[in-house]
N, CA, C and O of each residue as an XYZ file, in Angstrom:
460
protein
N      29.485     94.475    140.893
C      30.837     94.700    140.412
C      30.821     94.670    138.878
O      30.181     93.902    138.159
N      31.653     95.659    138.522
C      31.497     95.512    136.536
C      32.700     95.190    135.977
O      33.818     95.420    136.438
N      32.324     94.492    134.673
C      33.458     93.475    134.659
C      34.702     93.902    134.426
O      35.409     92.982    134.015
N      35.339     95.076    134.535
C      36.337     95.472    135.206
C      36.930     95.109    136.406
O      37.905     94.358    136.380
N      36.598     95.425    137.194
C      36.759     94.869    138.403
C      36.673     93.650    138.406
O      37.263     93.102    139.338
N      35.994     92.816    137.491
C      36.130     91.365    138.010
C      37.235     91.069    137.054
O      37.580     89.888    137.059
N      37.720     91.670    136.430
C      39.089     91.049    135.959
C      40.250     91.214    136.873
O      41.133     90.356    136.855
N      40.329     92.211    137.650
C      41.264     92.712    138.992
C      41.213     91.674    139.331
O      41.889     90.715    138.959
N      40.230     91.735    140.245
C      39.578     90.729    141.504
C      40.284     89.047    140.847
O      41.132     88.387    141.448
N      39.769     88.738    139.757
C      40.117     87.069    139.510
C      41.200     86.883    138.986
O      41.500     85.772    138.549
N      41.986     87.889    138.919
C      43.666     87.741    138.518
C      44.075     87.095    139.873
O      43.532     87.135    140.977
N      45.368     86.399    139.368
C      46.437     85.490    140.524
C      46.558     86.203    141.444
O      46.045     87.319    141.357
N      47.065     85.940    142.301
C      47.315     86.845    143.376
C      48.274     87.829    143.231
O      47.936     88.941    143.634
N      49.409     87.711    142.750
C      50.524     88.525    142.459
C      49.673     89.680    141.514
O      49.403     90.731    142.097
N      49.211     89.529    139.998
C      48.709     90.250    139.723
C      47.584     91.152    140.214
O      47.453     92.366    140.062
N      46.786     90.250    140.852
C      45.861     91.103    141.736
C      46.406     91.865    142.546
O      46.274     93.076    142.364
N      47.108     91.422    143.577
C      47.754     92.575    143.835
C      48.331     94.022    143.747
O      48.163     94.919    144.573
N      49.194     94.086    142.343
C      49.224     95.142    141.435
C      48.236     95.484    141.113
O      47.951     96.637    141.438
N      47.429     94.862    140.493
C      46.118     95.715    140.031
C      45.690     96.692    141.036
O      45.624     97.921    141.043
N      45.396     95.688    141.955
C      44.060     96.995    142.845
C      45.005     98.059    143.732
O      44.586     98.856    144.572
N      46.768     97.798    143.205
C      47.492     99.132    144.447
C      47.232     99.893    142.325
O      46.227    100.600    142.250
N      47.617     99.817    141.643
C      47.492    100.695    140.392
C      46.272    100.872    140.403
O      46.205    101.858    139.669
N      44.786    100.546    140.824
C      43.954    100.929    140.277
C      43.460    102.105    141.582
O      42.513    102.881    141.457
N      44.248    102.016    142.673
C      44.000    103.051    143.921
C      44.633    104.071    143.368
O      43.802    104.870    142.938
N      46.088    104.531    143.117
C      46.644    105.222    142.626
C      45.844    105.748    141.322
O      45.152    106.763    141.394
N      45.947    105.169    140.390
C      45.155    105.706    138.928
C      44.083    106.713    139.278
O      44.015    107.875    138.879
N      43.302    106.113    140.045
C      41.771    106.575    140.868
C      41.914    107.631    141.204
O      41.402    108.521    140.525
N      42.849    108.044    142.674
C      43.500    108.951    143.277
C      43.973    110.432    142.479
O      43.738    111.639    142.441
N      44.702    109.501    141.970
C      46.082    110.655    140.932
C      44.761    111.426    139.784
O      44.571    112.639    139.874
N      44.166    110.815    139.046
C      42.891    111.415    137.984
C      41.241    111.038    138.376
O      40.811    110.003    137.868
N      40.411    111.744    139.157
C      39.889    110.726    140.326
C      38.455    111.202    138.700
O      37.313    110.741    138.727
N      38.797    111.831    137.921
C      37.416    111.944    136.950
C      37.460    110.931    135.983
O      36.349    110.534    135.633
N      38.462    110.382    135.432
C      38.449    108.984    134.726
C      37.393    108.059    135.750
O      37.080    107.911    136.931
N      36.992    107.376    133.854
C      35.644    106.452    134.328
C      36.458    104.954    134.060
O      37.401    104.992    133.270
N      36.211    104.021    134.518
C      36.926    102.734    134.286
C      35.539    101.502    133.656
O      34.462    101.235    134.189
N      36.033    101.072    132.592
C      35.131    100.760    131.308
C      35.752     99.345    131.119
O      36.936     99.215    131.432
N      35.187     98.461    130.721
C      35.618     97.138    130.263
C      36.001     97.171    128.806
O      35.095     97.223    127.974
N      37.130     97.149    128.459
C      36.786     97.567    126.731
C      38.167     96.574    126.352
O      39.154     96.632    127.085
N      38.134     95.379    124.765
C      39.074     94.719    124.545
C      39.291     93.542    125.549
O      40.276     92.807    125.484
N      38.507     93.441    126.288
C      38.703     91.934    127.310
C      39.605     92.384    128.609
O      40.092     91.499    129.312
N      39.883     94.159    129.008
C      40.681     94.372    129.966
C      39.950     95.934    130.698
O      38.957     96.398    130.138
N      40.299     96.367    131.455
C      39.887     97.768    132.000
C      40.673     98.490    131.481
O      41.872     98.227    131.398
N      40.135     99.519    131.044
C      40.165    100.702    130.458
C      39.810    101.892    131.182
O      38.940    101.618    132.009
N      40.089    102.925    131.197
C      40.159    103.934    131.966
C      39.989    105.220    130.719
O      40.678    105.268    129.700
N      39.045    106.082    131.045
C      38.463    106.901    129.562
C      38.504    107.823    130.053
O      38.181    107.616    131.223
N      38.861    109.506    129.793
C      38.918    110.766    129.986
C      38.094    111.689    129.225
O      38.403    111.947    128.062
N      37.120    112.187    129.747
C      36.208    113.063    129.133
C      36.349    112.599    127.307
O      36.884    113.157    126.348
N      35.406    111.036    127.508
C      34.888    110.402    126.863
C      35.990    109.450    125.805
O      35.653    108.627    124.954
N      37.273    109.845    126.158
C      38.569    109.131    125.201
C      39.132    108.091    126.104
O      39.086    108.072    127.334
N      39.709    107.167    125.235
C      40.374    106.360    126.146
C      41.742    106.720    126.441
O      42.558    107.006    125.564
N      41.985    106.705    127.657
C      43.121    106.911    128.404
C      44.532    106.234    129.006
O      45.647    106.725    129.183
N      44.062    105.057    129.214
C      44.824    104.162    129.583
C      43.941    102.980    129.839
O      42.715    102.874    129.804
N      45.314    101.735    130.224
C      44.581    100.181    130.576
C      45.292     99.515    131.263
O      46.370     99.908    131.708
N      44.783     98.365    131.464
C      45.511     97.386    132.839
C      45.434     96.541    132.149
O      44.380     96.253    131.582
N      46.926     95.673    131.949
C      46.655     94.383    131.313
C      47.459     93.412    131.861
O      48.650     93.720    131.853
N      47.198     92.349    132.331
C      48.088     91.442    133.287
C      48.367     89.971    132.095
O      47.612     89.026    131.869
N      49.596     90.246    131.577
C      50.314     88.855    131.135
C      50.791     87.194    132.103
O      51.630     86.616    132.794
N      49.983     87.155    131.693
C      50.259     85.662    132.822
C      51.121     85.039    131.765
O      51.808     84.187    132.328
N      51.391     85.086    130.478
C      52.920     84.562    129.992
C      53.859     85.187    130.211
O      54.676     84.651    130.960
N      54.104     86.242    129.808
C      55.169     87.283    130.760
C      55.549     87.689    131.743
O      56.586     88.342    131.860
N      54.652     87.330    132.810
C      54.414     87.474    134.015
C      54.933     89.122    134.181
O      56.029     89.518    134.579
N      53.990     89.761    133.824
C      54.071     90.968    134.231
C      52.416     92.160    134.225
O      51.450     91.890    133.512
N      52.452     93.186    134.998
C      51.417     94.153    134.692
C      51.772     95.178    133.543
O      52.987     95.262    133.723
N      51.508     95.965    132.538
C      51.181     96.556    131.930
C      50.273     97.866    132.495
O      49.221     97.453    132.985
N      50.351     98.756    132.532
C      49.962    100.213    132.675
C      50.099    101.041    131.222
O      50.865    101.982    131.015
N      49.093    100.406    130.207
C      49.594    101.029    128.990
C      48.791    102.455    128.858
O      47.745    102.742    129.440
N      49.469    103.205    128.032
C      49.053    104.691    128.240
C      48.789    105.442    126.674
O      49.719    105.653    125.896
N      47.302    105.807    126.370
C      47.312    105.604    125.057
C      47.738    106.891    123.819
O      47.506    107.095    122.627
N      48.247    107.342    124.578
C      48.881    108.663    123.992
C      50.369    108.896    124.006
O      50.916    109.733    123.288
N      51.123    107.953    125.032
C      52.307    107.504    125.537
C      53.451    108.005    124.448
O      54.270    108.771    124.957
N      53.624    107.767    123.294
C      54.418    108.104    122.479
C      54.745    109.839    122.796
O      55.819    110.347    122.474
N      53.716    110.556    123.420
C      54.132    111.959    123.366
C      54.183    112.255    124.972
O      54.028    113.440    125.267
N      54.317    111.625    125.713
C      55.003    111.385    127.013
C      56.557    111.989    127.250
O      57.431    111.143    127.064
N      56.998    113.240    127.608
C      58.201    113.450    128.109
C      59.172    113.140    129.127
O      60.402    113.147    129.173
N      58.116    112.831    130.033
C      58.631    112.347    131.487
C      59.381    111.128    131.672
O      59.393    110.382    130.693
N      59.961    110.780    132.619
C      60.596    109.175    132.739
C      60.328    108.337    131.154
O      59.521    107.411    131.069
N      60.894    108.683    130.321
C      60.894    108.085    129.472
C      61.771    106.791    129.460
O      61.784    105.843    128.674
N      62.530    107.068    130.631
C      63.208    105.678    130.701
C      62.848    104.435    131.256
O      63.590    103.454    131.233
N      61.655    104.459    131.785
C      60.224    103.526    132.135
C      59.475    103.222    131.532
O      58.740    102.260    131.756
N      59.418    104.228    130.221
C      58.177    103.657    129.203
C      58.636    102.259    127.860
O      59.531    102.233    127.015
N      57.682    101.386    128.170
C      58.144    100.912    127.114
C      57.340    100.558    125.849
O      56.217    100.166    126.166
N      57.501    100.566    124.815
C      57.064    101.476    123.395
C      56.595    100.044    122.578
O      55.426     99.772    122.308
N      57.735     99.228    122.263
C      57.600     97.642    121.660
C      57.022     97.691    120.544
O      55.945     97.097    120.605
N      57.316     98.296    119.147
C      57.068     98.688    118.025
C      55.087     98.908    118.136
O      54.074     98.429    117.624
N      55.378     99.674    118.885
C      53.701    100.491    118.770
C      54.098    101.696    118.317
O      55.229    102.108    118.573
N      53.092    102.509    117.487
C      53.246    103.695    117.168
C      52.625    104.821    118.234
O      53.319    105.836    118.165
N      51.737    104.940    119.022
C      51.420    105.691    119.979
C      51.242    105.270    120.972
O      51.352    106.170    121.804
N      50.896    103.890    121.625
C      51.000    103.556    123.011
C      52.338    103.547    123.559
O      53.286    103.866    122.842
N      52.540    103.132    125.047
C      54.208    102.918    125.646
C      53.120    102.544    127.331
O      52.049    103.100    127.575
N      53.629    101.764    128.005
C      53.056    101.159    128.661
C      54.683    101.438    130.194
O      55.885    101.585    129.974
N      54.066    101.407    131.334
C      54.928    101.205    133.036
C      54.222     99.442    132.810
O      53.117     98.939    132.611
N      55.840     98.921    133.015
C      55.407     97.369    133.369
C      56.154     97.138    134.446
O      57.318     97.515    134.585
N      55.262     96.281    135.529
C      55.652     95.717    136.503
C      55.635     94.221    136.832
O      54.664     93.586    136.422
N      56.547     93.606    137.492
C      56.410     92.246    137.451
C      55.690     91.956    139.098
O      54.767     91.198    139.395
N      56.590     92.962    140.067
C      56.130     92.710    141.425
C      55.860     94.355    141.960
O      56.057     95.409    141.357
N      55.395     94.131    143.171
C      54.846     95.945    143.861
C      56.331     96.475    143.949
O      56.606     97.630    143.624
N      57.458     95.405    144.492
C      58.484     96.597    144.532
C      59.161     97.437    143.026
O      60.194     98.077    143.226
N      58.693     97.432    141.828
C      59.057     97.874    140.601
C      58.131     98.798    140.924
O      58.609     99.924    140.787
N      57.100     98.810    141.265
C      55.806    100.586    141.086
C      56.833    101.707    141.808
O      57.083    101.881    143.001
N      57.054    102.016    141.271
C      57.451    103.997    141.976
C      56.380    104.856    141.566
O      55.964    105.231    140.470
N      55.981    105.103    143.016
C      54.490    106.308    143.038
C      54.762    107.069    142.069
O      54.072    107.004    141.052
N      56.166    108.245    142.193
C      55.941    109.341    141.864
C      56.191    108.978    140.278
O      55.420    109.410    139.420
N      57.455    108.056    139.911
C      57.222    107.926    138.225
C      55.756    107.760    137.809
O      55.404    108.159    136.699
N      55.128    107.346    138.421
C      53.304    106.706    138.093
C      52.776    107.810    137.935
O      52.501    108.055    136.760
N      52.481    108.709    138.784
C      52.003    109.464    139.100
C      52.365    110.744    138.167
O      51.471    111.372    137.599
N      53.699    111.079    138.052
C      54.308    112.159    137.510
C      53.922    111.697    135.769
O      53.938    112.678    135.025
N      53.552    110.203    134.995
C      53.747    109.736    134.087
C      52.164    110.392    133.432
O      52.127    110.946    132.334
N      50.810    110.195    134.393
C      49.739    109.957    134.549
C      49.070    111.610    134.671
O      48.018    112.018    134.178
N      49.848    112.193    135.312
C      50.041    113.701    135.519
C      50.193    114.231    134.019
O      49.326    115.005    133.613
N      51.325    113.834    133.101
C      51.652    114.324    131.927
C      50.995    113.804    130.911
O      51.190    114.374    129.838
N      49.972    112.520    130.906
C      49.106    111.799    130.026
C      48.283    112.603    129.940
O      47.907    113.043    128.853
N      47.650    113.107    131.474
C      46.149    113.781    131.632
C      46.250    115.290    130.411
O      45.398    115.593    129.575
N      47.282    115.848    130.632
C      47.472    117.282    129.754
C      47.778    117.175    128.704
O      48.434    118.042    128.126
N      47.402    116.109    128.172
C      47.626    115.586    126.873
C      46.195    115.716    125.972
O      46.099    115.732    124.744
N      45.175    115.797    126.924
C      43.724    115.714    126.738
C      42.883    116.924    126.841
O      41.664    116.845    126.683
């Protein structure tokens, strides 16, 4: 297992949870992204750029789906949230019932053609 995955895997349960249904989906939805340990979290890289990441706040108690091009994101923009970054914007979830496939999907869809 690479230490990606072992950051999934040894998250709380709640977060683990999220993780590995976002990291099925992510997988699924862009199945050529490579998933990379990079910054102390998984990273997800697109014909060699980084793409996105998984970051689980255990003070905030929430997941993070940050997206690294996000600022030029059209879609559900009313899901993204930005938090004085200049080009990231991140889908945060606290529990599985906040994930909506198709915002994910449709979000992840419009990241990829960004590349």
């Amino acid at each position: 297992m690479n230490p990606a995955e072992n950051y999934i895997i040894n998250q709380p349960e709640l977060f683990r949870e999220i993780l590995l249904y976002l990291q099925l989906v992510v997988e699924r939805t862009i199945p050529e992204l490579e998933l990379k340990y990079k910054y102390k979290i998984p990273f997800y890289y697109l014909n060699g750029k980084p793409f996105c990441y998984f970051n689980a706040s255990h003070k905030k108690q929430y997941v993070d789906v940050g997206l690294v091009k996000g600022k030029l994101i059209k879609v559900h923009t009313e899901y993204l949230v930005g938090e004085k970054r200049k080009k990231m914007v991140s889908l945060r979830y606290k529990n599985m019932e906040e994930v909506d496939n198709q915002v994910l999907i449709e979000v992840l869809e419009e990241a990829k053609s960004l590349y």
